[in-house]
DRENTOR-352771 format. One line per 2 residues: number of its first residue (from 1); their letters; for each residue x, y, z of C-alpha. Coordinates in nm, 2 decimals. Example, Ala and Ser with C-alpha at 12.3 -4.5 7.8 and 13.67 -1.06 7.14 Angstrom:
BEGIN
1 = AS = 1.23:-0.45:0.78 | 1.37:-0.11:0.71 $
END
This chain:
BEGIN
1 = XX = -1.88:5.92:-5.58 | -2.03:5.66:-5.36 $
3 = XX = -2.30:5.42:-5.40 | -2.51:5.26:-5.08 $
5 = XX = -2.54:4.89:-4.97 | -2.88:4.88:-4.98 $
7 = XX = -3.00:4.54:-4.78 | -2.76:4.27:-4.69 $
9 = XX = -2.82:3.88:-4.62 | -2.65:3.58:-4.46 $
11 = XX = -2.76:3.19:-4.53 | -2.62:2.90:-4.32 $
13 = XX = -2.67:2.54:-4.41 | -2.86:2.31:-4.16 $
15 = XX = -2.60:2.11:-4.01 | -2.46:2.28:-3.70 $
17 = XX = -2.11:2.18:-3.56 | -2.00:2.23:-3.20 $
19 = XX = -1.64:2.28:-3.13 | -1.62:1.96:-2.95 $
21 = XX = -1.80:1.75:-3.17 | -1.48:1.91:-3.48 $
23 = XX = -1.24:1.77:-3.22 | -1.40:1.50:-3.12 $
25 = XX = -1.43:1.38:-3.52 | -1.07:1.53:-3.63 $
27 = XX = -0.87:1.35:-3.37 | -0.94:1.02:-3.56 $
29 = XX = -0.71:1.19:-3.83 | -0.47:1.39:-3.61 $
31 = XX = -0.40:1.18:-3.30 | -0.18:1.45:-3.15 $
33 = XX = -0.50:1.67:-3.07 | -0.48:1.64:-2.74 $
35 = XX = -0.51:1.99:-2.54 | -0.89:1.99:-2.63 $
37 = XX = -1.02:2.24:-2.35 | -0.72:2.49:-2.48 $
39 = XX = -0.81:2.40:-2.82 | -1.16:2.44:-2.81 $
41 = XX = -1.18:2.77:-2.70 | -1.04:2.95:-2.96 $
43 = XX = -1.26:2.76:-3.23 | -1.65:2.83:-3.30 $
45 = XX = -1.95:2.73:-3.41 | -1.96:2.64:-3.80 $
47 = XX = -2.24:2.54:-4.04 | -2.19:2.25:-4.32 $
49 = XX = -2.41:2.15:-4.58 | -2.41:1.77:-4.48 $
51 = XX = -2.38:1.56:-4.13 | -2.01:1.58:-4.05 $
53 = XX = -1.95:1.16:-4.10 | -2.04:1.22:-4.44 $
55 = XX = -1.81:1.49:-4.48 | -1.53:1.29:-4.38 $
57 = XX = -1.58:1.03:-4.62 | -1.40:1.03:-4.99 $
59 = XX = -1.55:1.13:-5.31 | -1.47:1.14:-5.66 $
61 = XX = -1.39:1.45:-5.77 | -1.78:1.36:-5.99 $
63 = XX = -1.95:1.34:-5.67 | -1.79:1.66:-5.50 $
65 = XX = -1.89:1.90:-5.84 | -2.24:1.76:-5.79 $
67 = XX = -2.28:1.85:-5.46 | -2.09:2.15:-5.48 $
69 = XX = -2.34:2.28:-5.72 | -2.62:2.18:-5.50 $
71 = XX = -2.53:2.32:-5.19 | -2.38:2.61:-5.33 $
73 = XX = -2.71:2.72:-5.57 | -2.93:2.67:-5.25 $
75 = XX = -2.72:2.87:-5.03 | -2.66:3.13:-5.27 $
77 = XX = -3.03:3.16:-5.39 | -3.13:3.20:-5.03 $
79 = XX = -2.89:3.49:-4.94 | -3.00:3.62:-5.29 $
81 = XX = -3.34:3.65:-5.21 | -3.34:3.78:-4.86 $
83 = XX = -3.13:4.08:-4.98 | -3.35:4.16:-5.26 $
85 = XX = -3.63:4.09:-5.07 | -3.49:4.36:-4.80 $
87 = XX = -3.39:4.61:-5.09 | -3.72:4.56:-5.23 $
89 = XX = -3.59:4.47:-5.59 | -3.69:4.20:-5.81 $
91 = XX = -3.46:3.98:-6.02 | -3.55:4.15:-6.32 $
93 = XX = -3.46:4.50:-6.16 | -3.10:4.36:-6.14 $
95 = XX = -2.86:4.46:-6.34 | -2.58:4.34:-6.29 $
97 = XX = -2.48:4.02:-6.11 | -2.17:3.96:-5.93 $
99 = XX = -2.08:3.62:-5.77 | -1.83:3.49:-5.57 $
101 = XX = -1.68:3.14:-5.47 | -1.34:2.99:-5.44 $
103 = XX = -1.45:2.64:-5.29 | -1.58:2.49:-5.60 $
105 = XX = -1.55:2.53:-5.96 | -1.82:2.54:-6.24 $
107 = XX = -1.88:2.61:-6.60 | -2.08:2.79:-6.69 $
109 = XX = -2.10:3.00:-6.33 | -2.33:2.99:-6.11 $
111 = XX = -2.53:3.26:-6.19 | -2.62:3.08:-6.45 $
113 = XX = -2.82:2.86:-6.24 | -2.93:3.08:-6.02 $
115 = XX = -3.08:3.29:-6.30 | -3.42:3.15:-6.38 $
117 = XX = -3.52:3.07:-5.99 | -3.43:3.44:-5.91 $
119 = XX = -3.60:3.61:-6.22 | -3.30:3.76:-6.39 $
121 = XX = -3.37:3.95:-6.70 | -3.18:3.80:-7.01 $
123 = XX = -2.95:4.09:-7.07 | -2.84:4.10:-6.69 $
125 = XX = -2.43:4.16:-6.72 | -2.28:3.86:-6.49 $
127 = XX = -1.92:3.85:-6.34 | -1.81:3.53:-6.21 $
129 = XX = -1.52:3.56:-5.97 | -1.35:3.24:-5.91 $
131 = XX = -0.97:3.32:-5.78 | -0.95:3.60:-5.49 $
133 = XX = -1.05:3.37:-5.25 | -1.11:3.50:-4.89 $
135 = XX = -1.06:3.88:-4.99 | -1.32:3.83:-5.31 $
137 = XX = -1.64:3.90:-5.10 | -1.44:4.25:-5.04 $
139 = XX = -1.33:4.27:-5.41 | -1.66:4.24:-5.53 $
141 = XX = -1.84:4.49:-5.34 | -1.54:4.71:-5.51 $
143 = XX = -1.65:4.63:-5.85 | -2.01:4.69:-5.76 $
145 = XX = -1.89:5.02:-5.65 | -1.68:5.09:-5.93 $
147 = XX = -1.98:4.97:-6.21 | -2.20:5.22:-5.99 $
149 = XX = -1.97:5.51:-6.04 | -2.02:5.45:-6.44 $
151 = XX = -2.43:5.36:-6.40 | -2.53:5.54:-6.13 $
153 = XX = -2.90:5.43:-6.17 | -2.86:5.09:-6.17 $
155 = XX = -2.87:4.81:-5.94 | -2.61:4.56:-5.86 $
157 = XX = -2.61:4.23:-5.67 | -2.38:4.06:-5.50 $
159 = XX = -2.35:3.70:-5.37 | -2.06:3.50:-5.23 $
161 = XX = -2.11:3.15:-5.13 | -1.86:2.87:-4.98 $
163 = XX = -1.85:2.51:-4.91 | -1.53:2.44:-4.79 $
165 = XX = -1.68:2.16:-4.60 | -1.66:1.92:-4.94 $
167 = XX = -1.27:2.03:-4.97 | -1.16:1.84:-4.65 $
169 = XX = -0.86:1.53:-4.74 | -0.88:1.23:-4.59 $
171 = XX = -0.53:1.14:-4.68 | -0.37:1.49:-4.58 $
173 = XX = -0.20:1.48:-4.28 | -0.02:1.86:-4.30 $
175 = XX = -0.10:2.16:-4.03 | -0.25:2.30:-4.35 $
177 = XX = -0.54:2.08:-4.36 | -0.64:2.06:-4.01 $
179 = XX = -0.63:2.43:-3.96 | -0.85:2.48:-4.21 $
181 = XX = -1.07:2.16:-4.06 | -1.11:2.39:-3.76 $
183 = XX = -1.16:2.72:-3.88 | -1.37:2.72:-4.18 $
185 = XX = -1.77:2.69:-4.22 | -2.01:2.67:-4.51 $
187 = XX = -2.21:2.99:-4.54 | -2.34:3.26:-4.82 $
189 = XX = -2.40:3.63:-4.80 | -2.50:3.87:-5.04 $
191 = XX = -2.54:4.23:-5.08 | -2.75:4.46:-5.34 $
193 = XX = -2.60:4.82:-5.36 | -2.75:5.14:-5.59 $
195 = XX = -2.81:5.44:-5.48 | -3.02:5.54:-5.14 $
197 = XX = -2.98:5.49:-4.81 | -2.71:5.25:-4.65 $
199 = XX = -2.41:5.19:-4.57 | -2.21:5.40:-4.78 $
201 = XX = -1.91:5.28:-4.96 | -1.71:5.58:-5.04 $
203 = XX = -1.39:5.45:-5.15 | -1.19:5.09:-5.22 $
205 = XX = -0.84:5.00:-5.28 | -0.63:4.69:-5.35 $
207 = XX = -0.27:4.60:-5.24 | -0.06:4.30:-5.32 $
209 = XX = 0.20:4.20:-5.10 | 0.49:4.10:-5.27 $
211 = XX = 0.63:3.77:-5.33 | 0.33:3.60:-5.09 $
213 = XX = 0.18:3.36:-5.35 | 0.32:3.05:-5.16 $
215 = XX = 0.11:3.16:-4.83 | -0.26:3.13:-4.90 $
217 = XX = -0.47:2.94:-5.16 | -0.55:2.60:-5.29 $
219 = XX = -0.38:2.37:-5.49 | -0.55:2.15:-5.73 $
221 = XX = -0.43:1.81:-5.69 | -0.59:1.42:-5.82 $
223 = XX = -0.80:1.43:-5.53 | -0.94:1.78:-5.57 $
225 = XX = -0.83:2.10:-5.34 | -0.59:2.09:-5.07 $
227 = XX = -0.55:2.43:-4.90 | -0.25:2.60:-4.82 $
229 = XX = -0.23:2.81:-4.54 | 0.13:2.90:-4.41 $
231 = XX = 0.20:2.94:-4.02 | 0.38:3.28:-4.14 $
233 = XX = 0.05:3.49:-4.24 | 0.01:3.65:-3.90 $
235 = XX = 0.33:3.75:-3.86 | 0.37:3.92:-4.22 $
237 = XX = -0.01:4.03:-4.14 | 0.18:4.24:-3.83 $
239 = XX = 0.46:4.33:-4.03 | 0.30:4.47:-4.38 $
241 = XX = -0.07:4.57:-4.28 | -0.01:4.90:-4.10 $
243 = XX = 0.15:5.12:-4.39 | -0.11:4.97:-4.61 $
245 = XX = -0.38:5.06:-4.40 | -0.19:5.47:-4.35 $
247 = XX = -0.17:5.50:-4.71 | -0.55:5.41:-4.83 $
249 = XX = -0.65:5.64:-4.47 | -0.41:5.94:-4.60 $
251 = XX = -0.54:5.92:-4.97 | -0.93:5.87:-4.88 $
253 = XX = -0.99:6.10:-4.60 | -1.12:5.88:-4.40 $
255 = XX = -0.89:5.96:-4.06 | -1.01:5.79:-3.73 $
257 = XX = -1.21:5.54:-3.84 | -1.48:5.48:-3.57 $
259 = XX = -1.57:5.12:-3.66 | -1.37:4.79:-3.84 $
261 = XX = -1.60:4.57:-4.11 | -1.28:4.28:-4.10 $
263 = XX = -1.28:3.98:-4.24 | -1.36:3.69:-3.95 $
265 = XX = -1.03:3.50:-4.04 | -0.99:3.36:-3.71 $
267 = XX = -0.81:3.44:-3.39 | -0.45:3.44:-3.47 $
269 = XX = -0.55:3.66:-3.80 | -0.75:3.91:-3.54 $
271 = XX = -0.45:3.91:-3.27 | -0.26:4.03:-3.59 $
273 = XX = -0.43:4.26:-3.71 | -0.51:4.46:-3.41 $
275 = XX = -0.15:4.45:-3.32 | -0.04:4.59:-3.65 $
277 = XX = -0.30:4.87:-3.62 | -0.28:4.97:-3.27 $
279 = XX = -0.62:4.92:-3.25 | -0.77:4.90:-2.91 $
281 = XX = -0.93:4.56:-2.75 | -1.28:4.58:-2.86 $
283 = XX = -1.21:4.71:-3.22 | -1.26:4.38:-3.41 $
285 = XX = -1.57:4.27:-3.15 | -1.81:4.19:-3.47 $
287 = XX = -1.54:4.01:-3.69 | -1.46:3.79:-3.32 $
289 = XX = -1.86:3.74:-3.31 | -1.90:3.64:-3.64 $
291 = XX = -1.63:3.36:-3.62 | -1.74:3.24:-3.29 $
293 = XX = -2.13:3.20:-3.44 | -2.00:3.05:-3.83 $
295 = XX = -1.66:3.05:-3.84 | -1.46:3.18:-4.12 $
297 = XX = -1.66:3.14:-4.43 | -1.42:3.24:-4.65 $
299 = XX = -1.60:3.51:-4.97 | -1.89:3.51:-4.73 $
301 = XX = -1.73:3.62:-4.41 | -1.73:3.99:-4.47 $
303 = XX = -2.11:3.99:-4.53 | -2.17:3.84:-4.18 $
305 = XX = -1.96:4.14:-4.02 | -2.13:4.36:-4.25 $
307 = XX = -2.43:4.25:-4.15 | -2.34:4.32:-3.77 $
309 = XX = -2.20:4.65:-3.86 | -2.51:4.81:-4.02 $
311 = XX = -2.69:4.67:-3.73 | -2.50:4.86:-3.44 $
313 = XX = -2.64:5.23:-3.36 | -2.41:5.54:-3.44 $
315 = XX = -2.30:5.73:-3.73 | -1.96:5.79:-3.82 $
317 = XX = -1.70:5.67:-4.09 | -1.56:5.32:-4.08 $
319 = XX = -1.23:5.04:-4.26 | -1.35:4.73:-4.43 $
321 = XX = -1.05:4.50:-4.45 | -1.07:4.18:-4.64 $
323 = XX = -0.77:3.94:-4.65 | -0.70:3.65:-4.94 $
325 = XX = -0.49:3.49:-5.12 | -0.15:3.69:-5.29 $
327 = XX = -0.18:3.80:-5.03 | -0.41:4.04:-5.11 $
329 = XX = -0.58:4.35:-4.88 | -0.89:4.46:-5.01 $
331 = XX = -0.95:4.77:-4.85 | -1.34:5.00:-4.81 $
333 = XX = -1.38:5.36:-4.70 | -1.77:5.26:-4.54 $
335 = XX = -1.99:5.55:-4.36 | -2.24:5.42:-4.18 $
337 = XX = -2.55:5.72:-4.12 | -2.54:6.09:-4.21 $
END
């Protein structure tokens, strides 16, 4: 069975960073910044919901829900409606609702306050996912897939939204911090799949790699979240990717692919990747655009990729790979044409 992304959407906040404008404001934090040239030109562009001084002020964890649920509903309702718009569904012709953040936590979700500004119909089914972090965006197209393989008629949406531009720490000096200072960027993107024409999403599959929870995530600490990315994820990327990748391409058919949908992680994460694979130098060229125009936005980034991928000409059968926390691989059999 397979079911069809039918439109796809990307929403940026307003506030555009340069590279050298992050540097410029970071090295009041981390003195030691000091190859900026070499520094800056693995970095890009990123969006953030507020003027970067403000950013870099602290805020009770009070003030960061609020804005959270702000920016978030905005950026989400924007994406939203440009996919259904392109899809050419209404709210109430959704039904079911999938939505996906890791940078901020609400209750009730927030489709719930999405629901009246985009027209959903009362009995719309809603999943909130909170936890899978950068790999969710992948995950939840899954689910969508998987629902679609039960109700074949109906129509699902999608929408993954991230501020990790509220979760920067003042007071936290670790590598951890100002990786994730220079890598990540606010940004939505959401998706509306059913059946017709699209890219096709033929199969999905999910692998944990054991005893990684220590590697990627947040933890929740007095001043709200502090992220934890350890300097070992590329190299157990290299080590554990490839026989992951062989399995899900044995058991789904899907042999050569002839394009990648990856998640725009960053650099060191690409380098990684493509080493594992074998793949060849221009392989991951949209995930590399996508992080050089936004950055990594986390849920969101696989949208953006998406997004370039269904724009490119040729037909032929193509990997999604997302990448989160567990670590996780969320993995998609896609066919683009035909």
């Amino acid at each position: 069975m397979s079911s069809s992304i039918l439109s796809i959407a990307t929403a940026v906040p307003e506030h555009r960073l340069e590279p050298a404008d992050a540097l410029r404001h970071l090295r009041g934090f981390w003195p030691r910044l000091e190859k900026l040239e070499e520094t800056e030109a693995t970095l890009g562009v990123r969006y953030t919901c507020e003027p970067v001084e403000q950013l870099l002020r602290p805020r009770t964890l009070d003030e960061l829900r609020e804005a959270y649920l702000n920016h978030a509903r905005r950026l989400a309702v924007t994406a939203a409606c440009k996919a259904m718009g392109e899809a050419g569904v209404s709210g109430s012709g959704i039904d079911l609702v999938i939505t996906v953040s890791c940078t901020g936590y609400l209750v009730p979700s927030l489709d719930v306050y999405m629901a009246e500004e985009l027209g959903f119909r009362p009995d719309i089914v809603r999943l909130p996912i909170t936890e899978l972090g950068c790999s969710a965006g992948a995950s939840a197209i899954a689910a969508a897939h998987r629902h679609l393989a039960a109700y074949p008629d109906q129509k699902v949406l999608v929408v993954a939204v991230e501020i990790p531009s509220l979760n920067f720490q003042q007071a936290d000096t670790s590598l951890d911090n100002l990786t994730a200072s220079l890598v990540f960027g606010d940004g939505a993107g959401a998706a509306v799949l059913g059946e017709g024409e699209g890219l096709r999403v033929l199969r999905t599959a999910s692998h944990l790699i054991p005893r990684t929870a220590h590697v990627l995530g947040f933890d929740l600490r007095d001043g709200g979240f502090h992220v934890v990315l350890d300097r070992r994820l590329p190299r157990i990327l290299e080590r554990e990717l490839r026989p992951v990748v062989e399995r899900f391409v044995a058991s789904s058919g899907l042999g050569e692919p002839r394009f990648y949908a990856v998640h725009a992680a960053g650099p060191r994460i690409f380098d990684s990747i493509q080493t594992s694979l074998g793949l060849p130098a221009h392989a991951l060229d949209a995930s590399r655009q996508v992080f050089a125009e936004v950055g990594n936005t986390s849920s969101a980034a696989i949208f953006f990729t998406l997004e370039k991928v269904i724009a490119c000409e040729g037909d032929g059968d193509g990997l999604g790979v997302g990448i989160g926390p567990g670590i996780s691989v969320e993995l998609m059999h896609l066919r683009r044409g035909g």
